[in-house]
C-alpha positions in Angstrom: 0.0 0.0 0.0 1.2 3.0 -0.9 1.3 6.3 1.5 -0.6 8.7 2.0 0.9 12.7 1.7 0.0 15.7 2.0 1.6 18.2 0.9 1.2 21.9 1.6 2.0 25.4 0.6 4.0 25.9 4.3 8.0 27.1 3.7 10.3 24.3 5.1 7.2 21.6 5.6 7.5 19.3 3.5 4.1 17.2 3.8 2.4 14.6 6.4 2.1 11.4 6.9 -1.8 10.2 6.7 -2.0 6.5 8.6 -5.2 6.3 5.8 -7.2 7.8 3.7 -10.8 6.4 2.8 -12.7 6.4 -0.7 -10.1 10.0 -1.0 -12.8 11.3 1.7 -12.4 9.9 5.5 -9.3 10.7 6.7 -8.2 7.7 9.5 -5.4 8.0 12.4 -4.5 5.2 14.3 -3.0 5.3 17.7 -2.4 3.3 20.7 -1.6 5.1 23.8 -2.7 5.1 27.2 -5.7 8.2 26.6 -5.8 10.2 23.5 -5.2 13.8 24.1 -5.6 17.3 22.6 -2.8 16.9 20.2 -3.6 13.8 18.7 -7.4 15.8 18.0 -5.3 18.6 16.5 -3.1 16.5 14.5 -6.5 15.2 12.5 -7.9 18.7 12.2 -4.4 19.8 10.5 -4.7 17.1 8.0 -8.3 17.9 7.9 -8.0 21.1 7.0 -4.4 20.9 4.6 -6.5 18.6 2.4 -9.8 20.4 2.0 -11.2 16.8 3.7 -14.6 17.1 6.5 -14.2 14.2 7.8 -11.3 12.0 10.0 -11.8 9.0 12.4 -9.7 9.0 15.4 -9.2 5.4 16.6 -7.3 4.3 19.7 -6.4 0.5 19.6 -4.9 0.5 23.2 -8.2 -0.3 24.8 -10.2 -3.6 25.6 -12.8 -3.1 23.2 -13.0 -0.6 20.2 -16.7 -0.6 21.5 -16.1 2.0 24.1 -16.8 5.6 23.1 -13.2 6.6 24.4 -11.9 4.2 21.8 -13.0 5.9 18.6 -13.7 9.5 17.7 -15.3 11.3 14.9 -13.9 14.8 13.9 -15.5 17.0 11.4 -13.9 20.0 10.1 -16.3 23.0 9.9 -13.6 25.3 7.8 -14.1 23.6 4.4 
């Protein structure tokens, strides 16, 4: 599979990283740490909003069940 990059008009960024990119509309970031905190939010609303995309899925596989509300987020960027 190839990666995902965005890349943006920024001086000295070069792109990021996406973990996955849906149907080129759902944005997906995958991480598994203890609680998932304001910066990992932030991190899907940058790519959100560098790629013109609404939607992004913030999923947390560090948990017992993915069932759990803390385990998966939905984040919708209101800029597009």
């Amino acid at each position: 599979m190839e990666a995902n990059e965005i890349t943006c008009q920024v001086p000295g960024v070069l792109g990021f990283r996406l973990d996955l990119l849906v149907e080129q509309q759902v944005i997906v970031e995958i991480k598994s740490v203890e609680v998932l905190n304001e910066v990992h939010f932030k991190q899907v609303m940058t790519y959100l909003r560098l790629s013109n995309k609404q939607l992004g899925l913030l999923i947390n596989f560090n948990v017992k069940s993915l069932e759990d509300k803390i385990s998966l987020k939905r984040i919708i960027n209101t800029f597009t």
